[in-house]
C-alpha positions as CSV (number, residue, x, y, z in Angstrom):
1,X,102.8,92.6,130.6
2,X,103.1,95.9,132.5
3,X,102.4,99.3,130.5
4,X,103.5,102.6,131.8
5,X,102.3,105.2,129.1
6,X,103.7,108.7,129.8
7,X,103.2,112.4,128.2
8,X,105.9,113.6,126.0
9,X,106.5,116.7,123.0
10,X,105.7,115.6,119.6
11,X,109.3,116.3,118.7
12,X,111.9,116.4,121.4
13,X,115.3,117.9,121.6
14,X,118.5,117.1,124.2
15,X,121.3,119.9,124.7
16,X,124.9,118.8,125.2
17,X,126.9,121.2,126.5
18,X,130.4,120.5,126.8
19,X,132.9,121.7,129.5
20,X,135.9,124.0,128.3
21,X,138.9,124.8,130.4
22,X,141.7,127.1,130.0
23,X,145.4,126.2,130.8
24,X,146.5,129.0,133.2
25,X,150.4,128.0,132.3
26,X,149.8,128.5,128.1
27,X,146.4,129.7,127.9
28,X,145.3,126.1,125.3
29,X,141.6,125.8,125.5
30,X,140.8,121.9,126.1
31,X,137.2,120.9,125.4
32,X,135.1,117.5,126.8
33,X,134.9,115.0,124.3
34,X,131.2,114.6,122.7
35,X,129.1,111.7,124.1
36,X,128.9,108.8,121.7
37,X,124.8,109.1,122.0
38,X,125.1,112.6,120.7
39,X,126.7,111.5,117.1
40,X,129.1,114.2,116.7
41,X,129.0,117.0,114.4
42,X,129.1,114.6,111.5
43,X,125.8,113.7,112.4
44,X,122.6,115.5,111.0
45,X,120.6,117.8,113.6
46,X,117.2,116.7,112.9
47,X,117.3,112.8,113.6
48,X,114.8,111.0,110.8
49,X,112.7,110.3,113.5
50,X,111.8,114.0,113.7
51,X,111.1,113.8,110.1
52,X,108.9,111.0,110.6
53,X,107.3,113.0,113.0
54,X,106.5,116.3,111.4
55,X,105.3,114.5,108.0
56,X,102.8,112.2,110.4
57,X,101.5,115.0,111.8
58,X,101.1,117.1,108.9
59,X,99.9,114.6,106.2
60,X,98.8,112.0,108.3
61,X,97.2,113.9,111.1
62,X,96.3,117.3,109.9
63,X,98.0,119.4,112.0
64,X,99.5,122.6,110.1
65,X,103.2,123.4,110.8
66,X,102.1,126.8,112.3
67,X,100.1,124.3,115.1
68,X,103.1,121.8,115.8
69,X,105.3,125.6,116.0
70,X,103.3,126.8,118.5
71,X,103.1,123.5,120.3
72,X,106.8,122.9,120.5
73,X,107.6,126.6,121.4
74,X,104.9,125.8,124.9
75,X,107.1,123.0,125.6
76,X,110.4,125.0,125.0
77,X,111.0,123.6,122.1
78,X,111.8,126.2,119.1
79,X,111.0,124.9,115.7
80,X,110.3,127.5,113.2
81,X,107.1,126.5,110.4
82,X,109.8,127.1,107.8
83,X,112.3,125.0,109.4
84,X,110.0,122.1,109.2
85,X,108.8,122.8,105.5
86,X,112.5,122.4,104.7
87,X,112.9,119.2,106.3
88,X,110.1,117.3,104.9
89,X,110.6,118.4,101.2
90,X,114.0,117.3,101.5
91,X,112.8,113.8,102.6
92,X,110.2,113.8,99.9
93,X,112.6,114.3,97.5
94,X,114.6,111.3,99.5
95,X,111.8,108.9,99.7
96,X,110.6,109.6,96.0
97,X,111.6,106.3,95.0
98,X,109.1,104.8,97.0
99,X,106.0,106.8,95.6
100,X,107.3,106.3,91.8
101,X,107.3,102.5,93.2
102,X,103.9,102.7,94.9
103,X,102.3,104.4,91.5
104,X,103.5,101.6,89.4
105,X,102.4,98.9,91.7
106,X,98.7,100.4,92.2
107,X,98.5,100.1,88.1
108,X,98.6,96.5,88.4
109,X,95.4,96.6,90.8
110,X,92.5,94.5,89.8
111,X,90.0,97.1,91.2
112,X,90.8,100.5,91.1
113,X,88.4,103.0,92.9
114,X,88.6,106.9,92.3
115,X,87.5,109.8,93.1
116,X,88.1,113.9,93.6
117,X,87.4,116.6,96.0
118,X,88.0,120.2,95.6
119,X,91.5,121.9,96.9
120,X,93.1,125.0,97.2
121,X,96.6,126.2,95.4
122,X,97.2,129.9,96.2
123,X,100.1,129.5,93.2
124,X,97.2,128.4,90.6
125,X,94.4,130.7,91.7
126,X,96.6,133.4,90.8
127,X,96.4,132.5,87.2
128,X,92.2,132.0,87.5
129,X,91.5,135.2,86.3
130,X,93.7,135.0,83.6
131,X,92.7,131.5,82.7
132,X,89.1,132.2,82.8
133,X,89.8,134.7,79.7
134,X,90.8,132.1,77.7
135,X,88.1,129.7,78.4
136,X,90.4,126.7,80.1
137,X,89.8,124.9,83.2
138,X,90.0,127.0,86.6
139,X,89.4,123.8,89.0
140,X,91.8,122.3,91.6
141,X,91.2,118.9,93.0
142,X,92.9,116.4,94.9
143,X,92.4,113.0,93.1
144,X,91.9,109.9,95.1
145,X,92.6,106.6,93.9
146,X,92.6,103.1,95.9
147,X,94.5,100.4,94.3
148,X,93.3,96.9,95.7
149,X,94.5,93.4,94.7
150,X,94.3,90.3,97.0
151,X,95.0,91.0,100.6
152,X,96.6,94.8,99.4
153,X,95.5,97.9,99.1
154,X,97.1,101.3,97.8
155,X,96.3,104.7,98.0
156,X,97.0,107.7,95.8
157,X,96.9,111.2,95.9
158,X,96.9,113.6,93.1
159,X,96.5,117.4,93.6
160,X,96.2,120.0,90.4
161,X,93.7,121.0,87.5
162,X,93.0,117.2,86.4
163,X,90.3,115.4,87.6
164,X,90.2,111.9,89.1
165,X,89.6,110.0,85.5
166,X,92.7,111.7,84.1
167,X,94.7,111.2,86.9
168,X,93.6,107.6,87.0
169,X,94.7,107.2,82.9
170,X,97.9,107.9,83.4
171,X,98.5,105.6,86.3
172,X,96.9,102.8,84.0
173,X,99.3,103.9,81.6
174,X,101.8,101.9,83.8
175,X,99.6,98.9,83.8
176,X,101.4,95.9,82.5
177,X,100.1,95.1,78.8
178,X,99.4,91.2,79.4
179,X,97.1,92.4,82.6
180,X,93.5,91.6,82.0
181,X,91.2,94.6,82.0
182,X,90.6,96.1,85.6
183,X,87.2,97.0,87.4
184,X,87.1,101.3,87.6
185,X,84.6,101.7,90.4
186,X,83.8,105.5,91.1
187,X,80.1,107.3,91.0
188,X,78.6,108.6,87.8
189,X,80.0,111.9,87.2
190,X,81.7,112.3,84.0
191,X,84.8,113.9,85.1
192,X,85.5,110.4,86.6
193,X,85.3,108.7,83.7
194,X,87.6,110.3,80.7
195,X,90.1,107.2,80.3
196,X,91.2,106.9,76.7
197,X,89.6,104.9,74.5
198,X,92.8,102.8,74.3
199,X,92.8,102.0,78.3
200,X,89.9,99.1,78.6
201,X,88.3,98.8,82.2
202,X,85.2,97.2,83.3
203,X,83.2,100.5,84.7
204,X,81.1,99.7,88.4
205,X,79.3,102.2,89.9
206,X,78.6,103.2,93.4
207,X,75.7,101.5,94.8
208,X,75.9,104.1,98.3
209,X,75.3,106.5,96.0
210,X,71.8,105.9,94.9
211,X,71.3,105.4,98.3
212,X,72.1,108.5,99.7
213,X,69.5,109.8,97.4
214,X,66.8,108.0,99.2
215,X,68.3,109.0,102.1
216,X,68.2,112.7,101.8
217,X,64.7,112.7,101.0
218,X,63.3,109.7,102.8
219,X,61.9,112.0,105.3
220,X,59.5,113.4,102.7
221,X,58.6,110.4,101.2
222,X,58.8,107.8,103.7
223,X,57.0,104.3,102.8
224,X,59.2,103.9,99.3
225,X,62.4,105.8,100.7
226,X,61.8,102.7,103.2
227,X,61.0,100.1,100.5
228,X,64.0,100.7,98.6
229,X,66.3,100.8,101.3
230,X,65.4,97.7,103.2
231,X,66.2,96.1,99.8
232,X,69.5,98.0,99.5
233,X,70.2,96.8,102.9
234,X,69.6,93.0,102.5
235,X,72.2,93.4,99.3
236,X,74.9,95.0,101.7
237,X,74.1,92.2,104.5
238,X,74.5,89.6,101.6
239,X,78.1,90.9,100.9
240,X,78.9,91.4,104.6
241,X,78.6,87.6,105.2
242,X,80.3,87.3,102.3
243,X,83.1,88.7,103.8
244,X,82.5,87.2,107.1
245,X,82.8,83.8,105.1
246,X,86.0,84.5,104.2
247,X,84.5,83.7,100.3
248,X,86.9,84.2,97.1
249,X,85.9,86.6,94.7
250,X,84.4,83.5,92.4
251,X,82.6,82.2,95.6
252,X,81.0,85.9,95.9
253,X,79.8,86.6,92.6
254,X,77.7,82.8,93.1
255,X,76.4,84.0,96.1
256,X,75.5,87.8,95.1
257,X,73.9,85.7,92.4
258,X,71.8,82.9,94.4
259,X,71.1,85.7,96.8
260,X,71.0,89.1,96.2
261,X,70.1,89.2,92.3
262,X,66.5,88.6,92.7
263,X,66.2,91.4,95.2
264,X,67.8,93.7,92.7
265,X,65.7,92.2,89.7
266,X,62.3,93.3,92.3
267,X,63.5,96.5,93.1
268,X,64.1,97.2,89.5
269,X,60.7,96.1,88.3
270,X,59.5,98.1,91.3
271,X,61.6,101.3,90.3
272,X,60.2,101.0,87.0
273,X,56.2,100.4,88.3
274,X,56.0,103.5,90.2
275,X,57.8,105.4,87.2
276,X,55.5,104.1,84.5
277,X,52.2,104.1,86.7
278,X,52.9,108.1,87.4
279,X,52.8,107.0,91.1
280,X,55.6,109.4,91.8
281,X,56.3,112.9,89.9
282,X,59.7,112.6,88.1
283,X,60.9,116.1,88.9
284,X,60.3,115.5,92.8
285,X,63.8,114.5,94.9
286,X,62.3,111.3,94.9
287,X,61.6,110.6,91.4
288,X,65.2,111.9,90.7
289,X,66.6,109.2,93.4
290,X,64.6,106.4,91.3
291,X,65.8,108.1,88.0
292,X,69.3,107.7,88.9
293,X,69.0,104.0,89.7
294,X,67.7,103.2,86.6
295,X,69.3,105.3,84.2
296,X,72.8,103.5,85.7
297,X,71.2,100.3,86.6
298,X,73.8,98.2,84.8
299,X,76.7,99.7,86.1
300,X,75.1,100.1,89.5
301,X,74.7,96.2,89.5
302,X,78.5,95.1,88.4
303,X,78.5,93.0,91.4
304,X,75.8,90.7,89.7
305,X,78.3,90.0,86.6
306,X,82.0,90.4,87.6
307,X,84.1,88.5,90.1
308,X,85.5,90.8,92.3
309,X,83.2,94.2,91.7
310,X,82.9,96.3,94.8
311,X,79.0,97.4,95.6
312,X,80.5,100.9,96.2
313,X,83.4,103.1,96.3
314,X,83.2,104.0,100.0
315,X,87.0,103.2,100.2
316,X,88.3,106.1,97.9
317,X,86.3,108.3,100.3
318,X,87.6,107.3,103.2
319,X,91.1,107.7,102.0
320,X,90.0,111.6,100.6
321,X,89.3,112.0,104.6
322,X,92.8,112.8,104.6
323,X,93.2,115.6,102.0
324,X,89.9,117.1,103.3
325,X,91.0,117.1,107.0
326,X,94.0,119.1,105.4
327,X,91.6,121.2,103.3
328,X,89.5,122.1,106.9
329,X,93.1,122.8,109.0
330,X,95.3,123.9,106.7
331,X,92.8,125.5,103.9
332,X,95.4,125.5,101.3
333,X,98.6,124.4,99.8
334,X,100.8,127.9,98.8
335,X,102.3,126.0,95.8
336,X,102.2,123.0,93.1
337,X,105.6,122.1,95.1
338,X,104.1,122.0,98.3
339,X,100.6,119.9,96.6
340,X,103.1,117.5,95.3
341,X,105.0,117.1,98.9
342,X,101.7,116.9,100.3
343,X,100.6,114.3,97.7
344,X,103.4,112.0,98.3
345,X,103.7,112.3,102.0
346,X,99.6,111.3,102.2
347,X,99.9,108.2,99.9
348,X,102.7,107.1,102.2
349,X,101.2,107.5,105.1
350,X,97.8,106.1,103.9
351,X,99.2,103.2,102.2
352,X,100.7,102.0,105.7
353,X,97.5,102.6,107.3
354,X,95.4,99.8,104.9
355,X,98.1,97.6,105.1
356,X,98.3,97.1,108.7
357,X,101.9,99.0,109.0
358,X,103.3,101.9,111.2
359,X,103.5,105.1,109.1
360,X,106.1,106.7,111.3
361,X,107.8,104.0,111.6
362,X,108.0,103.5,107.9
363,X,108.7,106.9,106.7
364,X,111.6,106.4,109.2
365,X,112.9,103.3,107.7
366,X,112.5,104.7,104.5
367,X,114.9,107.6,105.5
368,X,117.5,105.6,106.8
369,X,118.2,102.6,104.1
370,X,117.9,105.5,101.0
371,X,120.3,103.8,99.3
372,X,119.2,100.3,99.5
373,X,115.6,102.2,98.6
374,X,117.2,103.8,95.2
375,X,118.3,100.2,94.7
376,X,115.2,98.3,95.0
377,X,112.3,100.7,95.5
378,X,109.9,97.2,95.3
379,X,111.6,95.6,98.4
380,X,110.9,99.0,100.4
381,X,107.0,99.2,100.4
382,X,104.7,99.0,103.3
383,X,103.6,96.1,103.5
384,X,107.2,94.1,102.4
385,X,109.6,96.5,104.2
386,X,109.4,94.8,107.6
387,X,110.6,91.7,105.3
388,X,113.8,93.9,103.6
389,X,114.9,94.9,107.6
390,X,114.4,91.8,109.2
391,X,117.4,90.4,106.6
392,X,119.7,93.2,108.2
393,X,118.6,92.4,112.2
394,X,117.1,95.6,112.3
395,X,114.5,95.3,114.8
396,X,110.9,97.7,115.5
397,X,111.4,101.0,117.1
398,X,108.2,103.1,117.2
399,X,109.7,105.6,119.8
């Protein structure tokens, strides 16, 4: 196999110009026929590969539509920011099927992980001052939420006023009744938390959490910052050959159990010496770090109880990588509009990412087979669309 890899504009363009001649006898104007690659003027000007493109770049790749302007105009290329706004919220509004899809699939998840970040909507900052009058909430977040169920994971984005726990109700609200009870693994912050009473979960809490306490002040207090991570560390090298073994979730939790629980039960009855002996001032960052473990010790040790708790929730911030990389680029959406494209285009693009697929690729797809998408939204998601395109011969074409 021989690989030539070449340089090439983000979005490319070809000009056909076609000849036009003049009878000198009766003055009839005769013009060249259109090439068959160029479509003809039925076809649309932007192919849904450009489409593809812009959204990757934007959503997927944090680069602002100002950037990819200024790129394409270098390369002689003119495409105006606003031109590409248009395009992509037409698609979104094209390809909606497939997020309403995506939503209603990640309810069905048997561990759902979530999460927020603060974001900026010039639309809803206006109404701050008027909103702090009156006592309601002035916040904007982008919500993340990772779905995962065997060999799947699903990513969500939700930008506005709630925070993660709300958003996360009302995509359990789509949970199938006969489902058993999910695992909810976030940190400890109460805005995380506010499910209904009505929507059971199993709550886990992040274990990297209490970590990073140590962490932060482990150069202060270095022998127990020490102690307490080298016991952390033999938990996470427990569930790494866990995974290594290839071990079902039942197979875990007897392992975690032979192996890890009576490191936890030391470090507990450790946490708790130094605590009770006054070895370590409470107030001090770390008698705060050992507070926290405690005071969420059960939570903090799902993992010990229930088949198929995560240790921590390091997956919902990875996938929030991608709203903050638009956060540090773009600094802002203008509008709830523009969040909700954003929103979309991200849990798309993500989505394909954990499940192995080709974002561009898919968002392409998803443009050209609408219809059949409208149809059957379930056939057309990242990791089974491959499946739904192979059945009509059509074959991979990342270009």
């Amino acid at each position: 196999m021989l690989v030539r890899i070449v340089g090439q504009a983000p979005i490319a363009a070809t000009v056909y110009e076609m000849e036009r001649l003049r009878c000198n006898l009766c003055g009839e104007i005769f013009t060249a026929p259109t090439p068959q690659e160029a479509g003809g003027e039925q076809q649309r000007k932007y192919d849904e590969t450009a489409a593809a493109m812009m959204a990757t770049l934007r959503y997927g790749g944090g680069m602002p539509l100002n950037r990819l302007k200024d790129l394409e105009a270098s390369l002689g290329i003119p495409l105006p920011a606003s031109t590409q706004w248009g395009i992509v919220e037409e698609v979104a509004q094209l390809i909606q099927p497939a997020h309403d899809e995506l939503i209603r699939q990640a309810a069905q998840g048997e561990v759902l992980h979530n999460d927020d970040t603060s974001m900026k909507v010039l639309s809803l900052r206006r109404e701050k001052l008027r909103e702090e009058s009156s006592g309601e909430r002035t916040g904007v977040f982008t919500s993340g939420i990772v779905s995962t169920q065997p060999g799947r994971r699903i990513a969500l984005f939700f930008t506005g006023r709630q925070h993660a726990g709300e958003n996360l109700s009302e995509v359990l609200e789509r949970r199938a009744a006969q489902l058993a009870p999910p695992i909810q693994m976030c940190d400890a912050l109460s805005r995380n938390l506010k499910l209904p009473a009505e929507l059971e979960v199993i709550v886990g809490h992040c274990l990297a959490h209490g970590r990073r306490r140590f962490v932060a002040v482990a150069e202060n207090f270095p022998q127990s910052c020490r102690h307490v991570l080298e016991k952390l560390g033999a938990v996470y090298a427990n569930d790494a050959l866990a995974r290594q073994r290839g071990l079902s979730p039942e197979q875990r939790l007897r392992f975690h159990q032979q192996h890890s629980k009576s490191v936890m039960d030391e470090l507990e009855a450790w946490l708790q010496t130094q605590l009770a002996e006054k070895r370590v001032e409470p107030n001090s960052g770390l008698g705060t770090a050992m507070t926290y473990l405690l005071k969420h010790w059960e939570r903090l040790t799902l993992f010990l109880r229930q088949a198929g708790a995560p240790l921590d929730n390091n997956v919902c911030e990875r996938a929030l990588k991608k709203a903050i990389l638009h956060r540090k680029n773009s600094l802002f959406y203008k509008t709830q509009n523009g969040a909700r494209v954003g929103d979309l285009f991200m849990s798309l693009i993500h989505t394909a990412e954990l499940c192995g697929a080709n974002p561009f690729d898919y968002l392409t797809q998803l443009q050209r087979h609408t219809k059949e998408l409208a149809a059957a939204p379930a056939q057309w998601m990242p990791w089974n669309y491959r499946q739904a395109l192979d059945r009509r011969g059509v074959r991979l074409d990342c270009r």
